[in-house]
Backbone as JSON, one array per atom type, in Angstrom:
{
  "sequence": "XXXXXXXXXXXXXXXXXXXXXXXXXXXXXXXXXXXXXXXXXXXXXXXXXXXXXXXXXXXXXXXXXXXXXXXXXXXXXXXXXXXXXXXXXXXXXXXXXXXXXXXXXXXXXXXXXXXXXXXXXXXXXXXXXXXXXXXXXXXXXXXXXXXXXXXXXXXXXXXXXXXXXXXXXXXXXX",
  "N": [[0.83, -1.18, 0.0], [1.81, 1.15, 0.93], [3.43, 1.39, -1.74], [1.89, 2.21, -3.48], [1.18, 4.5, -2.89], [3.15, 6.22, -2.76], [3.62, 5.59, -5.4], [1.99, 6.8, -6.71], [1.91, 9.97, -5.55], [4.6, 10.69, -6.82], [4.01, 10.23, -9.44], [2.18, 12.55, -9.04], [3.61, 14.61, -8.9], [5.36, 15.05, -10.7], [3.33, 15.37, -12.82], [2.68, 17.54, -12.18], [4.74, 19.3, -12.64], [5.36, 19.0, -15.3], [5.92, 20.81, -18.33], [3.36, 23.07, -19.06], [0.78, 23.75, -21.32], [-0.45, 26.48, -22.96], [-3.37, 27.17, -23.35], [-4.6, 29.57, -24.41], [-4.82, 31.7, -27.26], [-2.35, 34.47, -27.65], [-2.38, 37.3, -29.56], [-0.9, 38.61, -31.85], [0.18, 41.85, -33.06], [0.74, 42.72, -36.0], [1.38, 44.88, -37.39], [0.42, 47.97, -38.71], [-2.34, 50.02, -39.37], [-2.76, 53.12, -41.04], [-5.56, 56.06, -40.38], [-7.54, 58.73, -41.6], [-6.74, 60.51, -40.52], [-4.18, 60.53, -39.31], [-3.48, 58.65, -37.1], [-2.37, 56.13, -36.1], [-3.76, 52.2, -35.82], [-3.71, 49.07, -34.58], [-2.73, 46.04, -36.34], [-3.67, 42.84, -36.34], [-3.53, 39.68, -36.7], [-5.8, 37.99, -39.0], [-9.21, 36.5, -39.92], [-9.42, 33.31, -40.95], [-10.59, 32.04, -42.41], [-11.63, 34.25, -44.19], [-9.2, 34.15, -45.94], [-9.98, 31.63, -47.35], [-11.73, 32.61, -48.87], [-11.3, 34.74, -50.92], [-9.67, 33.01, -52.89], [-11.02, 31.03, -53.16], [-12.31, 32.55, -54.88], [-10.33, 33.23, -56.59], [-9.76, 31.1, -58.19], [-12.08, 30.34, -59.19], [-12.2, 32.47, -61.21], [-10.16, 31.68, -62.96], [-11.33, 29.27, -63.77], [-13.61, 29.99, -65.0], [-16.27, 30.79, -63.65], [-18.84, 31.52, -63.39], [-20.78, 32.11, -61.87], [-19.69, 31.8, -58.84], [-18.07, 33.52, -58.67], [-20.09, 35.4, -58.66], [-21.49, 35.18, -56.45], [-19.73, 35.37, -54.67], [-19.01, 37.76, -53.67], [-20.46, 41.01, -52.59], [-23.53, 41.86, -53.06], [-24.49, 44.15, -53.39], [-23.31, 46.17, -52.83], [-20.53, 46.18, -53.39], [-17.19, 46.82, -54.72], [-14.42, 47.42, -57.11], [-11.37, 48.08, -56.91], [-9.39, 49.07, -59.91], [-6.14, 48.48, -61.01], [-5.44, 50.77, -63.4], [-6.72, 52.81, -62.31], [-9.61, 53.04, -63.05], [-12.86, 52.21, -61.45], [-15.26, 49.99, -60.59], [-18.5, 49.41, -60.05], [-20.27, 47.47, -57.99], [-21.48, 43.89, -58.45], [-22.33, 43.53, -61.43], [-20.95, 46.02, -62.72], [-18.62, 45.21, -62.66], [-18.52, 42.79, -63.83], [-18.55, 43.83, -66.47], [-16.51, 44.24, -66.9], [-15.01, 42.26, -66.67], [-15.47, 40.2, -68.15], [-15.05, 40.4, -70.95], [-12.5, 40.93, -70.67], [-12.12, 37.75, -70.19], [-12.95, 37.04, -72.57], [-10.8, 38.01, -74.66], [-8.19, 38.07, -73.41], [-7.95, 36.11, -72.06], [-7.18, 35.61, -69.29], [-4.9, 34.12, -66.42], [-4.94, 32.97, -63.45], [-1.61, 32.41, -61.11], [-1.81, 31.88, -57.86], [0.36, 33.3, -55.56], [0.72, 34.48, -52.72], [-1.38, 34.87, -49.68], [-2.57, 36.22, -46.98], [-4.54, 37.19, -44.18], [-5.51, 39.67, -42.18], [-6.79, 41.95, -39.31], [-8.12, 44.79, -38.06], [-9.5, 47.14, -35.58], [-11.78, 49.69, -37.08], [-12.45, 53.11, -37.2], [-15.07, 53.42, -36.42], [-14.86, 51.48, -34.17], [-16.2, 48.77, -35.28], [-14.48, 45.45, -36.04], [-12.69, 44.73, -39.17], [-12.02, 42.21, -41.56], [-9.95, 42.13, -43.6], [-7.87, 41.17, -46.25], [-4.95, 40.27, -48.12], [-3.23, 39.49, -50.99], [-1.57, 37.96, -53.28], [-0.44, 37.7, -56.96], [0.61, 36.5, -60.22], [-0.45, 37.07, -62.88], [-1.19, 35.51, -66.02], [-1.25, 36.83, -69.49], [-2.56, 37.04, -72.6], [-1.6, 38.24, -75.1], [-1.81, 39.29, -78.64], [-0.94, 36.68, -78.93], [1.32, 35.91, -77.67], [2.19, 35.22, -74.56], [2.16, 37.14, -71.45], [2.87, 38.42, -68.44], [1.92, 39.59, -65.15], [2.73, 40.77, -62.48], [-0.01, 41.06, -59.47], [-1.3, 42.18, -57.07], [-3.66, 42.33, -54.03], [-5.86, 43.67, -51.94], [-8.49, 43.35, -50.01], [-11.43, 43.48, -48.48], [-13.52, 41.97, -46.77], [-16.91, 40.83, -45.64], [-19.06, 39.81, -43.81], [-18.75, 37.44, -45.07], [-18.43, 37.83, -47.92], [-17.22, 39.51, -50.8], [-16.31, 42.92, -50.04], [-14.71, 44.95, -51.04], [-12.14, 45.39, -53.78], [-9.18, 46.05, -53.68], [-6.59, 46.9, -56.66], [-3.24, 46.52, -57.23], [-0.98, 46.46, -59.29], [2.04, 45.06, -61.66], [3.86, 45.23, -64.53], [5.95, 42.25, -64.9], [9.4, 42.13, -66.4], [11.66, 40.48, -68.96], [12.5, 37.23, -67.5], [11.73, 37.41, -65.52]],
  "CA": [[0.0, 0.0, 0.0], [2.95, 2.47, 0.97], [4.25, 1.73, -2.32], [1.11, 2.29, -4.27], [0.7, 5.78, -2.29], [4.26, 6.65, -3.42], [3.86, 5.82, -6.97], [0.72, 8.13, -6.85], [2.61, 10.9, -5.19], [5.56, 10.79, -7.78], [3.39, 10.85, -10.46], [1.47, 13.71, -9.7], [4.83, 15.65, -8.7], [6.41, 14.9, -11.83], [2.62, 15.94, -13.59], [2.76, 19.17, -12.06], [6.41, 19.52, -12.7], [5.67, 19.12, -16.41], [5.45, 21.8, -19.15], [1.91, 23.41, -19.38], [0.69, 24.38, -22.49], [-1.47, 27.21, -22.82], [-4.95, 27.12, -23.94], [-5.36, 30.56, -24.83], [-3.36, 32.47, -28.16], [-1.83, 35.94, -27.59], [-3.06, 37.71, -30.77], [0.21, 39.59, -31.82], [0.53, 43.14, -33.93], [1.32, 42.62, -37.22], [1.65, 46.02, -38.38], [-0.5, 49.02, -38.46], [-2.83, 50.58, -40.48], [-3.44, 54.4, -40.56], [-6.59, 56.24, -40.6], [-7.13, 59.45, -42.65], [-6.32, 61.79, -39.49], [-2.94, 59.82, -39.35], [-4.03, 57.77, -36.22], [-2.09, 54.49, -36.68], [-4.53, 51.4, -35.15], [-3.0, 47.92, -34.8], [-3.27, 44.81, -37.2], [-3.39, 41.45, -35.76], [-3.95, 38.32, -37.86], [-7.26, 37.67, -39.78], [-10.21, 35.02, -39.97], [-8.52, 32.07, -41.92], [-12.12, 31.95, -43.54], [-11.4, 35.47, -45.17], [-7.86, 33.2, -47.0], [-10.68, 30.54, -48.35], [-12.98, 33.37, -50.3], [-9.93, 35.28, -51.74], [-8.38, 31.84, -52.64], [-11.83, 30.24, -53.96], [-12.51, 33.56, -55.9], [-9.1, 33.8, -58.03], [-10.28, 30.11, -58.51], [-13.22, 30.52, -59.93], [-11.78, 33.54, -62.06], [-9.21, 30.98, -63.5], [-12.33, 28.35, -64.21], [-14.42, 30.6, -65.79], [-17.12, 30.24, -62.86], [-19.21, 33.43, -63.21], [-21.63, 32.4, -60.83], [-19.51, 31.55, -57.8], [-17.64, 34.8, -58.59], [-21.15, 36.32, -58.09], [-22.07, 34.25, -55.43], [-18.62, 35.45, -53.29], [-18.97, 39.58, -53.88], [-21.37, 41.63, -51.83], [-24.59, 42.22, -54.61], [-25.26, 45.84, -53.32], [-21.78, 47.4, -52.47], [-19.11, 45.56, -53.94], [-16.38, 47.69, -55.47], [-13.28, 46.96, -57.98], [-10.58, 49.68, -57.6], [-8.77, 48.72, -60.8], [-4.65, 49.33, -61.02], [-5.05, 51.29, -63.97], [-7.52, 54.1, -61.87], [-10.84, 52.66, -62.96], [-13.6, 51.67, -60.54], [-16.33, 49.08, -60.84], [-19.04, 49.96, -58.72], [-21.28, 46.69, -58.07], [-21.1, 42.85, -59.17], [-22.82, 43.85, -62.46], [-20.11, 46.41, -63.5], [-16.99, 43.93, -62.37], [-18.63, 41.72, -65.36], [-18.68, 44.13, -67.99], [-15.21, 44.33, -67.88], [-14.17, 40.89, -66.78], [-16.63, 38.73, -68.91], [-14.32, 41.1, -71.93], [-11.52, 40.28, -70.38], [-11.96, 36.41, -70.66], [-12.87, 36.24, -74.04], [-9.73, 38.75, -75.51], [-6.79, 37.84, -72.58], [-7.55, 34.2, -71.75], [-6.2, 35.55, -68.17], [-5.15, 32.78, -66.18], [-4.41, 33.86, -61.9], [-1.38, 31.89, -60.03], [-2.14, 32.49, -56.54], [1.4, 33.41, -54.88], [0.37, 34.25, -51.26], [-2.79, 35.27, -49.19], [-2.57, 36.7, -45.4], [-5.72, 37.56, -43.54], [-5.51, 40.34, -41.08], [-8.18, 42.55, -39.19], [-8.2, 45.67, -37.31], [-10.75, 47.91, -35.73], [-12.33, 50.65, -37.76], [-12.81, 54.48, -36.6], [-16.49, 53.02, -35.29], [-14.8, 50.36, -33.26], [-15.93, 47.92, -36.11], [-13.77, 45.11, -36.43], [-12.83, 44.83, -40.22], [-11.52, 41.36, -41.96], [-9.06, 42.4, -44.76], [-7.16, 39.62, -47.18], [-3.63, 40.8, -48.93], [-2.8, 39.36, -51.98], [-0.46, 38.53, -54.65], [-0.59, 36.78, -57.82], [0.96, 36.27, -60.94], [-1.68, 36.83, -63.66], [-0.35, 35.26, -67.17], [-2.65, 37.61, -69.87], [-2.27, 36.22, -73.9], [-2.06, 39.08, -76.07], [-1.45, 39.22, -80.02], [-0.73, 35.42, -79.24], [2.32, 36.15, -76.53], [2.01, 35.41, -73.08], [2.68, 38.33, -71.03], [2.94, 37.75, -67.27], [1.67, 40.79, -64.45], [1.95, 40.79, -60.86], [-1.12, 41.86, -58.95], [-1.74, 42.59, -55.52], [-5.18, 42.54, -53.79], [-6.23, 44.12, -50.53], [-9.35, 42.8, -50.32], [-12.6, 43.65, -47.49], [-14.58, 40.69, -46.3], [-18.26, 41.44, -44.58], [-20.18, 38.52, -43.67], [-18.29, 36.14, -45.8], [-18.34, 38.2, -49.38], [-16.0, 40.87, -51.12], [-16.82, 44.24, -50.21], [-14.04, 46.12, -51.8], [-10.98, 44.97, -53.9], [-7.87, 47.42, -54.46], [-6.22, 46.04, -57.34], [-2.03, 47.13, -57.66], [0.1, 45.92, -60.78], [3.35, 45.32, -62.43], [4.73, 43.89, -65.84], [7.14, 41.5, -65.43], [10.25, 41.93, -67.36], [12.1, 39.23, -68.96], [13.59, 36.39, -66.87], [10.78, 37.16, -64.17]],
  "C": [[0.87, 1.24, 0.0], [3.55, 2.85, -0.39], [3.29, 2.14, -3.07], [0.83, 3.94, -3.81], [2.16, 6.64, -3.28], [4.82, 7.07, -4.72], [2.83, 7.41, -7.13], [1.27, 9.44, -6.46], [3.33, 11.79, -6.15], [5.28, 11.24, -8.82], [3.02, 12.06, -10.55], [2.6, 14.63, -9.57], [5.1, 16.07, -9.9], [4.52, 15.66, -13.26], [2.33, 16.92, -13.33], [3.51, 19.67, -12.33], [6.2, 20.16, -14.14], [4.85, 20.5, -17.12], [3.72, 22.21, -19.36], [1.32, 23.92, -20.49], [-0.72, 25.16, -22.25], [-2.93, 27.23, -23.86], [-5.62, 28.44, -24.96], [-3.96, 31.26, -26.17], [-3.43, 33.82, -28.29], [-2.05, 36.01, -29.26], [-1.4, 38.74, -31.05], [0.16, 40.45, -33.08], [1.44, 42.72, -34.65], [2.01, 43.57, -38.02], [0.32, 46.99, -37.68], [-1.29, 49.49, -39.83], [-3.05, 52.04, -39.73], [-4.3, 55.05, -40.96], [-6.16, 58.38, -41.19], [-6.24, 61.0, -42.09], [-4.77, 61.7, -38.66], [-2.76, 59.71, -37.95], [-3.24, 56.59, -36.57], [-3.24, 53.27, -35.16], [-3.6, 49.88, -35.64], [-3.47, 47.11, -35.77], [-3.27, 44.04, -36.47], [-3.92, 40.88, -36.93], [-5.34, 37.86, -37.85], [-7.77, 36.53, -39.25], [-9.57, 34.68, -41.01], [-9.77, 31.97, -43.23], [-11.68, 33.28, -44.42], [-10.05, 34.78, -46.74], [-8.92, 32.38, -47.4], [-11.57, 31.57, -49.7], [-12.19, 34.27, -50.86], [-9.2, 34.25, -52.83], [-10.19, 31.13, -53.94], [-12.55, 31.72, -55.28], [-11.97, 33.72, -57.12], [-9.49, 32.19, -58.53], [-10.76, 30.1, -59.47], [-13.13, 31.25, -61.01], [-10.96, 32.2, -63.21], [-10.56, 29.58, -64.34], [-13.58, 29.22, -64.48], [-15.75, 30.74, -65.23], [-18.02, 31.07, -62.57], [-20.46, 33.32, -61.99], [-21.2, 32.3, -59.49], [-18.98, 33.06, -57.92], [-18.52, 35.93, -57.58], [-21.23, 36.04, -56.91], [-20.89, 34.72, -54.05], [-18.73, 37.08, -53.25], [-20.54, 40.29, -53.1], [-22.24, 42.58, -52.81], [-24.73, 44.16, -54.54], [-24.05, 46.68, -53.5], [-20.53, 46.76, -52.85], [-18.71, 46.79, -54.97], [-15.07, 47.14, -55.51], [-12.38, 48.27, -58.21], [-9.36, 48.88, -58.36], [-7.13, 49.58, -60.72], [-4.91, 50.55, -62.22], [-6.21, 53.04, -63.37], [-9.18, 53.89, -62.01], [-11.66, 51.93, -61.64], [-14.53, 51.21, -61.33], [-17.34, 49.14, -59.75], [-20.38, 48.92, -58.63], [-21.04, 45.58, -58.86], [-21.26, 43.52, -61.0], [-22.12, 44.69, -63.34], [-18.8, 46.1, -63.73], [-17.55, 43.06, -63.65], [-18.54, 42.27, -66.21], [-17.57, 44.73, -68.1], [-14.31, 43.03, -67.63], [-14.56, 39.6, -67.59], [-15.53, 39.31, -70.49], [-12.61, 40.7, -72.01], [-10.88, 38.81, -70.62], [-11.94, 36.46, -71.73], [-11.47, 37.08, -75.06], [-8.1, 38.74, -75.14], [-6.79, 36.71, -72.63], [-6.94, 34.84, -70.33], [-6.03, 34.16, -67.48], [-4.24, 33.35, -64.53], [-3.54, 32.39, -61.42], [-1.26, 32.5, -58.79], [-0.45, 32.57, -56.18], [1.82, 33.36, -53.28], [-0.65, 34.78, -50.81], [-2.27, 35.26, -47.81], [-4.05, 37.61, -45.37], [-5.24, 38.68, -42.21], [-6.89, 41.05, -40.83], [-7.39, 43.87, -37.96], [-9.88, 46.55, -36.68], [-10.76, 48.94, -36.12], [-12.32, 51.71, -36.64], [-14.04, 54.35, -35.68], [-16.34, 51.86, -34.3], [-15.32, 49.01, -34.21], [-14.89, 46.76, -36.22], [-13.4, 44.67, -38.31], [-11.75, 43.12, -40.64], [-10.85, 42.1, -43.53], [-8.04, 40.9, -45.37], [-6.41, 40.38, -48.06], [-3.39, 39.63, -49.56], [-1.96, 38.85, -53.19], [-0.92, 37.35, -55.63], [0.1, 36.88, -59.17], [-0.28, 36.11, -62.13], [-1.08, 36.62, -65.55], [-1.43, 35.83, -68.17], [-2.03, 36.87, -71.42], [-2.71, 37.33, -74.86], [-1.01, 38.95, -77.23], [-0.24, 37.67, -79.84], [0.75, 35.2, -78.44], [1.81, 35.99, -75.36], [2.71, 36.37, -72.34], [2.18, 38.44, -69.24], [3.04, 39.54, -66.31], [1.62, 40.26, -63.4], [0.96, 41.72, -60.45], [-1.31, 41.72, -57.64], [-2.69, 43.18, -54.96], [-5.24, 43.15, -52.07], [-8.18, 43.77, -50.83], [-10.31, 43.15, -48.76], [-13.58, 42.36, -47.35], [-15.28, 41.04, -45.52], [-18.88, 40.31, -44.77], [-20.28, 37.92, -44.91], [-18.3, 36.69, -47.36], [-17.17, 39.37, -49.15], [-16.59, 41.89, -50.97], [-15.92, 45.4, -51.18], [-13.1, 45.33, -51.79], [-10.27, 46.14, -54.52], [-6.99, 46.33, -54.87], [-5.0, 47.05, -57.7], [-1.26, 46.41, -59.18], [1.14, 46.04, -61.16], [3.76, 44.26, -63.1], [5.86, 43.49, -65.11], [7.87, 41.29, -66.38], [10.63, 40.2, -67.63], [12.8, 38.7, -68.28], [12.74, 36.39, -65.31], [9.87, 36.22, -64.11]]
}
């Protein structure tokens, strides 16, 4: 019996002894964003869900999928700020220049990387944002001609609210 008390003892010594792992995850500042009164507010790291509808979007773009497209963009307020200065203001005007697009580029999106972050807004809001990059190979006068693009992207109850769209040709050997 003494020795059966002993083992029991030992054990729990040695299971209090051991490493504890914590249950809970410190959220750590990524960066900052600043607001228009040059306020900087912290980043921390995104909903992982915001990386699936960024990710199943350029997808869908690449498979010609015009209804999931629709189906991921916010019908009332979705907006396309285009690299070259143009805006698209609503699913309905994002097609009448990307449905143009397919049939005269053939674009074709490799995804490169996707990070999810979030901060809170001026109203205390928390905001889901999704950064970007991609490699978009475009097929003009029968040349492939290869653009990086970089997305900042708004997620509201699981759709796109706003994409800012950056750009740059790739020279040769890129």
């Amino acid at each position: 019996m003494k020795k059966l008390i002993l083992i029991a003892v030992t054990a729990s010594t040695l299971f209090a002894c051991a490493e504890q792992k914590s249950t809970t995850i410190e959220k750590e500042v990524l960066g900052y964003d600043t607001t228009e009164d040059g306020t900087k507010t912290a980043v921390y790291a995104g909903d992982s869900s915001s990386v699936k509808i960024l990710e199943k979007i350029l997808n869908a773009h690449n498979e010609r999928d015009t209804a999931t497209i629709r189906s991921l963009q916010d019908p009332k307020l979705f907006q396309l700020l285009m690299a070259d200065g143009n805006v698209a203001e609503g699913t309905d005007n994002h097609f009448k220049v990307l449905l143009p697009m397919f049939a005269t580029v053939n674009p074709r999106w490799d995804i490169k990387f996707i990070i999810a972050s979030s901060f809170k807004g001026k109203n205390g809001e928390v905001q889901q944002w999704v950064t970007a990059g991609a490699v978009v190979t475009l097929s003009i006068d029968g040349q492939d001609v290869k653009v990086n693009q970089y997305y900042d992207a708004l997620v509201v109850d699981g759709k796109l609210r706003k994409v800012i769209v950056a750009e740059r040709k790739l020279s040769a050997g890129e």
